[in-house]
C-alpha positions in Angstrom: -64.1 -46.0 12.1 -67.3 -44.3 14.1 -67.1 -40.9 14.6 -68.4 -39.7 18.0 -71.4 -37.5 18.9 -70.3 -35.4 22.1 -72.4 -32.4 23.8 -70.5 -29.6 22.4 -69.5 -26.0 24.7 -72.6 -24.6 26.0 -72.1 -21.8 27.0 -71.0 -19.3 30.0 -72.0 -21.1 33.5 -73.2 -23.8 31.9 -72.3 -27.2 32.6 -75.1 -30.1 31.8 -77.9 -30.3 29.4 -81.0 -32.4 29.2 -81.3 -34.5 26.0 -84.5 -33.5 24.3 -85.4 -35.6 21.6 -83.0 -37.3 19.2 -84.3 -36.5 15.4 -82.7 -40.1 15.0 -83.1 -43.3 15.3 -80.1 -45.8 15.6 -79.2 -47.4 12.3 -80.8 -44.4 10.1 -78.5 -42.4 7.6 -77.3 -39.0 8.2 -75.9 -35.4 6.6 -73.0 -33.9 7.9 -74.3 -31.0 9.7 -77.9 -32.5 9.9 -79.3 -31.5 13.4 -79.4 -35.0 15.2 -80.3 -34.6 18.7 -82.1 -31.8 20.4 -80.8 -31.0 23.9 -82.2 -28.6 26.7 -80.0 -26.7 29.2 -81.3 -24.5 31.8 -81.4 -21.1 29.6 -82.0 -22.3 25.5 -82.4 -25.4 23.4 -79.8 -26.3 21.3 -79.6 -28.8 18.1 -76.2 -30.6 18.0 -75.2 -31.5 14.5 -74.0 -34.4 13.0 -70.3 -34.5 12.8 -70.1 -36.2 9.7 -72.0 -38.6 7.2 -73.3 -41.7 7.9 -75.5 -44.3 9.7 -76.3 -43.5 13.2 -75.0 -46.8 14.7 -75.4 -46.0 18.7 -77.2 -43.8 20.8 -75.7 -44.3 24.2 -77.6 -40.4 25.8 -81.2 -41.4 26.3 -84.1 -38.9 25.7 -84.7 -37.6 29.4 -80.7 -38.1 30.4 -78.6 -35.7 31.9 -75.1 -35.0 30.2 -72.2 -32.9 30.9 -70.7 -30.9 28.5 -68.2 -33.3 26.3 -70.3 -36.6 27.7 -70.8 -39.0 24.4 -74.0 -38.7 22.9 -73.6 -42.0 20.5 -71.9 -42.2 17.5 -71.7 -42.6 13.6 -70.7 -45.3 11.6 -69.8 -46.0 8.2 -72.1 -47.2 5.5 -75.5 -48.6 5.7 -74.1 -52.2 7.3 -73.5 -50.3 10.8 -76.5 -50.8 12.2 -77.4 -50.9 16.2 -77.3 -53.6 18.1 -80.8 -55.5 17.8 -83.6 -54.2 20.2 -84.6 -58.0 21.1 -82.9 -58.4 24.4 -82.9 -61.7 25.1 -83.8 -61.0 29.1 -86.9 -59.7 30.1 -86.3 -57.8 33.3 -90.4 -56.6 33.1 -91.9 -59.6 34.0 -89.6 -60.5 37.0 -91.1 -60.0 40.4 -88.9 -61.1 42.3 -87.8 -58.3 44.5 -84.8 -59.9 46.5 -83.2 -60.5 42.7 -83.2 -56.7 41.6 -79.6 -55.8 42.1 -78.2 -59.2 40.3 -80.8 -58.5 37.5 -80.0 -55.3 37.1 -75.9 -55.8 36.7 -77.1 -58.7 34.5 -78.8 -56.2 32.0 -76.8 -55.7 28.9 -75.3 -52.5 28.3 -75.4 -52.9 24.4 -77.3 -49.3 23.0 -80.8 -50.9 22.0 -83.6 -48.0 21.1 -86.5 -50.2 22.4 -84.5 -51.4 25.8 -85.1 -49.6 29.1 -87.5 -47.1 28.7 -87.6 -46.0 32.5 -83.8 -45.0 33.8 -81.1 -42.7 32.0 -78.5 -45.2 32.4 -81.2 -48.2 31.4 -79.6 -50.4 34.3 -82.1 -50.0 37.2 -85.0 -52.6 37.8 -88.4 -52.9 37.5 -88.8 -52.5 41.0 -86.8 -49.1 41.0 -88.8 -48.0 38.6 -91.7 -48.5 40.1 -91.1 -47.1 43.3 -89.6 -43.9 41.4 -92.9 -43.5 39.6 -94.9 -44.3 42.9 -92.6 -41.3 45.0 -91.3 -39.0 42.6 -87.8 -39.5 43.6 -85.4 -39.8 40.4 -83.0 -43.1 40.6 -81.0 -40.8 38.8 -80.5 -38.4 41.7 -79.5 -41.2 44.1 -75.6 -42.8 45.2 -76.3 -46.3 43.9 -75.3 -48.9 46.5 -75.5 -51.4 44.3 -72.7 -52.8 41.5 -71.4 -50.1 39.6 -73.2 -47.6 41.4 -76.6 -48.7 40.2 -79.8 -48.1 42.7 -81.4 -50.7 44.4 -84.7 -51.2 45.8 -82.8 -50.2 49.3 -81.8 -47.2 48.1 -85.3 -46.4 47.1 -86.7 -47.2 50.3 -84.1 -45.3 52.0 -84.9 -42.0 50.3 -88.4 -42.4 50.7 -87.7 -43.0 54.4 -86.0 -40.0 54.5 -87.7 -37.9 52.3 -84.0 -37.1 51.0 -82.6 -37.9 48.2 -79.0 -37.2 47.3 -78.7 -34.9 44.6 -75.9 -36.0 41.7 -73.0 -33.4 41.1 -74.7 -30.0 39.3 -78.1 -31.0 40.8 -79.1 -27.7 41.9 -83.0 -28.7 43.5 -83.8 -30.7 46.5 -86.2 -33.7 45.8 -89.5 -33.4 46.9 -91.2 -36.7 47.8 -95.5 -35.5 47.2 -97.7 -38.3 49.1 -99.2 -41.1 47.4 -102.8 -40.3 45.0 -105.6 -42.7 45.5 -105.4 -45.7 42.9 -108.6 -44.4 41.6 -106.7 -40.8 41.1 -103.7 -42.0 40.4 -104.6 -43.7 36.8 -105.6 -40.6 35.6 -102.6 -38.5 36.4 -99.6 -38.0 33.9 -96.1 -37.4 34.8 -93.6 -35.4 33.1 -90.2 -34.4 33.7 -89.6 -31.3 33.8 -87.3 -29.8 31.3 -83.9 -28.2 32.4 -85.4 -24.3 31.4 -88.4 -25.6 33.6 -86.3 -26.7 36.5 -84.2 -23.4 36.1 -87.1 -20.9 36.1 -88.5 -22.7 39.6 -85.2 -22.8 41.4 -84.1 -18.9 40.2 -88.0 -17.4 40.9 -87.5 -19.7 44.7 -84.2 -18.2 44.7 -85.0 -14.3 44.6 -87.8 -14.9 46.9 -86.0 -16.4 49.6 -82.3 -14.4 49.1 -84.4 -10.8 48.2 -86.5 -9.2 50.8 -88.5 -8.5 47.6 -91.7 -5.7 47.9 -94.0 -4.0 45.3 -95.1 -0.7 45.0 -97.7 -0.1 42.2 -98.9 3.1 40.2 -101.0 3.7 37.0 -100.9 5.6 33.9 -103.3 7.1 31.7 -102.0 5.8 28.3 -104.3 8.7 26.1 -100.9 10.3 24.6 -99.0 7.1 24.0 -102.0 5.8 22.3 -102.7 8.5 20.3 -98.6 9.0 18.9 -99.2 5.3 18.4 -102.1 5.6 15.8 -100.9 8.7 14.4 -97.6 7.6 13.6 -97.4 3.5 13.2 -98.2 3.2 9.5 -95.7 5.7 8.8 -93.2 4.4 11.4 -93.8 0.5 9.6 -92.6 1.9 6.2 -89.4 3.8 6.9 -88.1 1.0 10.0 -89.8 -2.2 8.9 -91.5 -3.0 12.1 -94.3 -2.5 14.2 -94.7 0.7 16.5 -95.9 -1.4 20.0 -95.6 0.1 23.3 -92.8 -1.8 24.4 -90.1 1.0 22.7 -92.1 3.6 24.9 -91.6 2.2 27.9 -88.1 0.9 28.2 -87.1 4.6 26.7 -88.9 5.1 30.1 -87.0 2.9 32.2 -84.1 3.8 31.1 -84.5 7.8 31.7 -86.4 6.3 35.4 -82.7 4.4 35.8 -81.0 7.2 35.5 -83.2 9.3 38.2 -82.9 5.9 40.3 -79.6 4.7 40.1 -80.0 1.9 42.8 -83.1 -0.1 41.1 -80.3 -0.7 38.1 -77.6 -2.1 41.0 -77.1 -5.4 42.7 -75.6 -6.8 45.6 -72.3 -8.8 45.5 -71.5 -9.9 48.5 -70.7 -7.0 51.0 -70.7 -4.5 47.9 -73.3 -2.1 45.9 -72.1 -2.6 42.1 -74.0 0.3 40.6 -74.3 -0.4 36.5 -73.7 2.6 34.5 -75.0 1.2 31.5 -78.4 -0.3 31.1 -79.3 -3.6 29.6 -83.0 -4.0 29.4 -84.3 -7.3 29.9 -87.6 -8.2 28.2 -89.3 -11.0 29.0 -91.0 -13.3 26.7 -93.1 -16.7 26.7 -92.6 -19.4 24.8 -94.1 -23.2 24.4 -91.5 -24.2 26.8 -91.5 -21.3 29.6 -90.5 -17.8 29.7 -86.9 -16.5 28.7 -85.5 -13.0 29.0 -83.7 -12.0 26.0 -81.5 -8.7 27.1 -81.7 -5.4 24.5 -78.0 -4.3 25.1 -77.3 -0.4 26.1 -80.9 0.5 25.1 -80.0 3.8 26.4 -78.1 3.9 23.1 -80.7 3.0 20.9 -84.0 5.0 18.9 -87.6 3.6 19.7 -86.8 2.0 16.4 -83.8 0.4 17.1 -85.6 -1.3 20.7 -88.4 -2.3 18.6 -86.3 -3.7 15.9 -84.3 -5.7 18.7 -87.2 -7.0 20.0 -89.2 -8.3 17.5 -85.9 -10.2 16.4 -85.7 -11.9 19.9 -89.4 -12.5 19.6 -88.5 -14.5 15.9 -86.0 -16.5 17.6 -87.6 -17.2 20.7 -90.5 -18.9 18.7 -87.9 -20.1 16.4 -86.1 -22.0 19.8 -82.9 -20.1 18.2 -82.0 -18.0 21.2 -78.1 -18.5 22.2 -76.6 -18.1 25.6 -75.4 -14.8 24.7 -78.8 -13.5 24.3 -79.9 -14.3 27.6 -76.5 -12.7 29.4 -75.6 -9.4 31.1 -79.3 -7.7 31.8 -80.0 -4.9 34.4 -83.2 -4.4 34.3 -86.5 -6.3 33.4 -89.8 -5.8 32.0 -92.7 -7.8 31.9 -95.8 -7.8 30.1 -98.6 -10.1 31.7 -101.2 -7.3 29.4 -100.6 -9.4 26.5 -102.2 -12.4 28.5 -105.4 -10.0 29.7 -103.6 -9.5 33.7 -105.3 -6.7 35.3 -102.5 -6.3 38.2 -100.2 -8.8 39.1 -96.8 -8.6 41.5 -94.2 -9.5 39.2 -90.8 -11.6 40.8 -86.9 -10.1 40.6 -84.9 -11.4 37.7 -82.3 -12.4 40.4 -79.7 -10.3 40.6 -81.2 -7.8 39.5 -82.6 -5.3 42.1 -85.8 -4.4 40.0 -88.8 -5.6 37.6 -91.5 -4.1 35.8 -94.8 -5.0 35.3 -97.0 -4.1 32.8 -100.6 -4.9 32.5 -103.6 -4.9 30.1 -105.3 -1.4 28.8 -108.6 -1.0 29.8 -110.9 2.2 30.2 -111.4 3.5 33.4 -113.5 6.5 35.0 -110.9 8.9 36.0 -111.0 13.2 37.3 -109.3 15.3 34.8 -109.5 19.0 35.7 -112.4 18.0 37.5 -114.9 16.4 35.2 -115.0 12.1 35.4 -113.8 11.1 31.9 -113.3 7.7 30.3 -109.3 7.4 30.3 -107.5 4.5 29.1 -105.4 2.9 31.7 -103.0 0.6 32.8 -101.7 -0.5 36.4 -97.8 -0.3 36.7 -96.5 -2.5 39.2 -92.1 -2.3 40.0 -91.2 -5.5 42.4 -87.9 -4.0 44.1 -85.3 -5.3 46.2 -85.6 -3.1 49.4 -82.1 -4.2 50.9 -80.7 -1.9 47.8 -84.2 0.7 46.8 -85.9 2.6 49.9 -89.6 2.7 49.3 -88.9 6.8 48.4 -86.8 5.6 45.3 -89.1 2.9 44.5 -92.0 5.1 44.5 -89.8 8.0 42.9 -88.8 5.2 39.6 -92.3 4.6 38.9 -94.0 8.2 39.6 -90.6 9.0 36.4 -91.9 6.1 34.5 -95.3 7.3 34.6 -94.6 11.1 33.7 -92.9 9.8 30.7 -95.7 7.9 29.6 -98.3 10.1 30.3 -96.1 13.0 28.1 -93.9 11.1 25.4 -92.2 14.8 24.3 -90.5 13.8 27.8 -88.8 11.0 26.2 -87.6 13.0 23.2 -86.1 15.8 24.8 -84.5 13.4 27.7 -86.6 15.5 30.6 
């Protein structure tokens, strides 16, 4: 009897998942609790496991697909005899071109789970015409109401939705389609398309999001980084022994945040609704990029925690990040966010809100600057500070007030030790 492959419960708020690449291919053996297929939703990667020993007799989820949460994946069979269904179909839907035949050809096109069948659609029903015109426009045959039998597009439907320039979306779709004019033939050979994966698609919608629901402004600031440097290389051997990671500058700064939060209560509040939910706790977000686009692990009542104990959290999100081991709950329940485009050589930049949250801070690369102390020019090294804030919730005083407290903590750490 074949046991099934199903997506499994992914998480809070999450519904559907993209199927990223199966590790097998039908009619290979596999270990109970081997990962088998790889699938993308819109905040981590997940690898579903095999539910039990066996061959992997179907694979019904194509890499690209869409699936809910409990959709069948495929499934496992017994013994090395279940094997899928052969890959030599015995129609050849590539070489017909006859468009007025698309509909019939495509009902006509088994269903039976071969690997090499159907490269194009998720459901590997549509024909070639479909897929041509989807690669021509950009419009996913996946995102359309199929007029055809059993709900499969036609060629009309693809016209139509070019026509229009609409294309309607299939339940959970949260982004519009956007039909991009035709390239050139001569340009067009040399371009590549990809889908974009589900973290991809998230990060778009949610950055469009807070700019259009946020009446989003910047206000910047810098700060003379001489002291933080020099506690820095006086103390980070010593610091490395006794806590087992590196002193950076990140533990410095969301110690500052945090003490800036507490001056400023309204940048670590949100808007629901009619309401002002002010947080009286303060999750630190910190942002971090990976191969497949930047995530925001959350450092839980930071306020709580030693420089040490941020650090420690940190690096251990920065391990699983690389790792693509990051669960929902790491991403979950942030107040606050900080950004560090420094690490990427950005001079000044105008970071965007980590929607709902009502403020972000940027931090940017060291460099030295010529700068008045006590009025000689000196050589100081500095970094511009810029906090994006929404200004329905922070005036531009308390905007301006959080980042002058961010900067007098940097600029005299003992501030951040005795709480001043």
């Amino acid at each position: 009897m074949a046991t099934e492959i199903r997506v499994p419960t992914l998480g809070e708020s999450v519904t559907e998942a993209t199927i990223g690449k199966w590790f097998k291919k039908a009619g290979e053996a596999v270990a109970a609790d081997e990962p088998i297929v790889e699938l993308e939703t819109d905040k981590v990667t997940i690898e579903v496991p095999a539910p039990a020993a066996g061959v992997l007799s179907e694979i019904i989820a194509k890499d690209g697909e869409t699936v809910g949460v409990g959709a069948l994946l495929g499934s496992i069979g017994q013994g090395a005899g279940a094997k899928a269904a052969p890959a030599a179909a015995p129609a050849a839907p590539a070489k017909s071109e006859a468009p007025k035949s698309e509909a019939p050809k495509a009902a006509a096109a088994p269903a039976a789970p071969a690997p090499a069948a159907a490269p194009m659609a998720p459901a590997g029903t549509n024909g070639p015409a479909v897929a041509k015109l989807a690669a021509e426009s950009g419009i996913n045959p996946a995102l359309l109401a199929g007029s055809g039998k059993d709900s499969r597009v036609t060629k009309g439907d693809m016209l139509a939705a070019i026509a229009t320039s609409v294309a309607a979306p299939a339940p959970a779709a949260s982004a519009p389609v956007t039909v991009r004019a035709p390239s050139v033939p001569a340009d067009a050979v040399r371009e590549e398309r990809v889908k974009m994966t589900k973290l991809r698609q998230t990060i778009a919608r949610r950055l469009k999001d807070a700019q259009n629901n946020a009446a989003m402004l910047t206000t910047f600031n810098d700060v003379d980084m001489s002291a933080v440097m020099s506690l820095r290389a006086q103390y980070k051997d010593v610091f490395e022994k006794k806590h087992g990671v590196k002193l950076g500058f990140m533990g410095f700064f969301s110690k500052a945040v945090i003490q800036a939060l507490k001056d400023v209560p309204e940048v670590n509040a949100e808007i629901d609704g009619q309401d002002l939910v002010y947080k009286n706790y303060y999750n630190i977000g910190i942002a971090v990029g990976t191969d497949k686009g930047l995530v925001v692990p959350v450092v839980r009542d930071a306020d709580t925690l030693s420089i040490a104990g941020i650090e420690k959290a940190i690096a251990g999100y920065g391990r699983k990040a690389r790792d693509g081991k990051l669960g929902i709950e790491d991403l979950q329940g942030g107040t606050f966010t900080i950004t560090n485009g420094g690490i990427y050589g950005s001079l000044m930049s105008t970071p965007i809100l980590n929607a709902p949250q009502s403020g972000i801070l940027g931090m940017h690369r060291i460099e030295e600057r010529p700068v008045v102390v006590k009025g000689q020019i000196v050589a100081r090294p500095m970094m511009y500070l810029a906090l994006s804030y929404d200004h329905r919730i922070v005036d531009g005083k308390g905007a301006v007030t959080f980042l002058v407290r961010v900067k007098e903590a940097l600029e005299d750490p003992t501030r951040l030790v005795l709480d001043l």
